[in-house]
N, C-alpha and C positions, 0 to 999 in steps of 0.2 A: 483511491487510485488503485489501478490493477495495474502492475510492473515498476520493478524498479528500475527503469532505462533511465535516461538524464531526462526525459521528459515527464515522468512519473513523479519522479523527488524534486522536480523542480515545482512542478503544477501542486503538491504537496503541501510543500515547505511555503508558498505563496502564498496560497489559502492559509493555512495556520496563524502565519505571521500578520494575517486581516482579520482573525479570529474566529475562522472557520473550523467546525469540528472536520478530525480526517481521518483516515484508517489508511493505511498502504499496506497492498497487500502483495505478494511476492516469492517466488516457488526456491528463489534465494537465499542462502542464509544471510548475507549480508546482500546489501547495494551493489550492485556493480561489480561484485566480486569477480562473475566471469570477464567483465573490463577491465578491471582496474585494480585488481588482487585484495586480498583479504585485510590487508592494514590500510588500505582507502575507505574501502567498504564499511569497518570499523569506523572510521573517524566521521565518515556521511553517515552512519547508522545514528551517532551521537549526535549531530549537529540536526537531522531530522528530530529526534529524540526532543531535544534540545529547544528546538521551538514548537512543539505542542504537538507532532506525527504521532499515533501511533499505528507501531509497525507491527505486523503478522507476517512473520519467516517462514521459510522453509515449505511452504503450504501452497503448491501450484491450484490457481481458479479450473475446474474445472467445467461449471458452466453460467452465465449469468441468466437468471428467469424474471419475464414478467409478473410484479404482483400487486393487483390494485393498479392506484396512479404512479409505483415507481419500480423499484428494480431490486433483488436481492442475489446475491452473488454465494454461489456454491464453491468453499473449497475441497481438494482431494484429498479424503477419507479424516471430513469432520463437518462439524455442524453447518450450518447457514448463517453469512452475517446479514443482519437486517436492523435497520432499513438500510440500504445501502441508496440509491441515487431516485431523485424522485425527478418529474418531470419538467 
């Protein structure tokens, strides 16, 4: 998932919880922090945590590219996650 809005950690925490591998990924340090402050953001960072998320902070996507049959997503000023979403 790219953002942590409530649609992000919701679609997240969903998949996980069905046993879906996930990565969320988010220019945030915490969840929702610019919503919902930094002691929310905390307690949804754990609870995502918590059923199988893992999360990549702080790290805005700066662009996602085609490769092959799926998709891999650039974050700003660091590597490439991959694979990230196939078709």
């Amino acid at each position: 998932m790219i953002g942590s809005g409530f649609i992000g950690c919701e679609a997240a925490a969903s998949l996980a919880v069905r046993g879906a591998d996930g990565v969320l990924v988010t220019g945030e340090d915490v969840p929702h922090v610019s919503r919902l402050g930094a002691d929310v953001g905390k307690r949804l960072a754990g609870w995502l945590r918590d059923v199988g998320v893992e999360l990549i902070t702080g790290s805005p996507v700066s662009r996602i590219e085609r490769s092959g049959d799926g998709w891999r997503v650039r974050r700003e000023g660091s590597r490439r996650l991959s694979p990230m979403l196939a078709e």
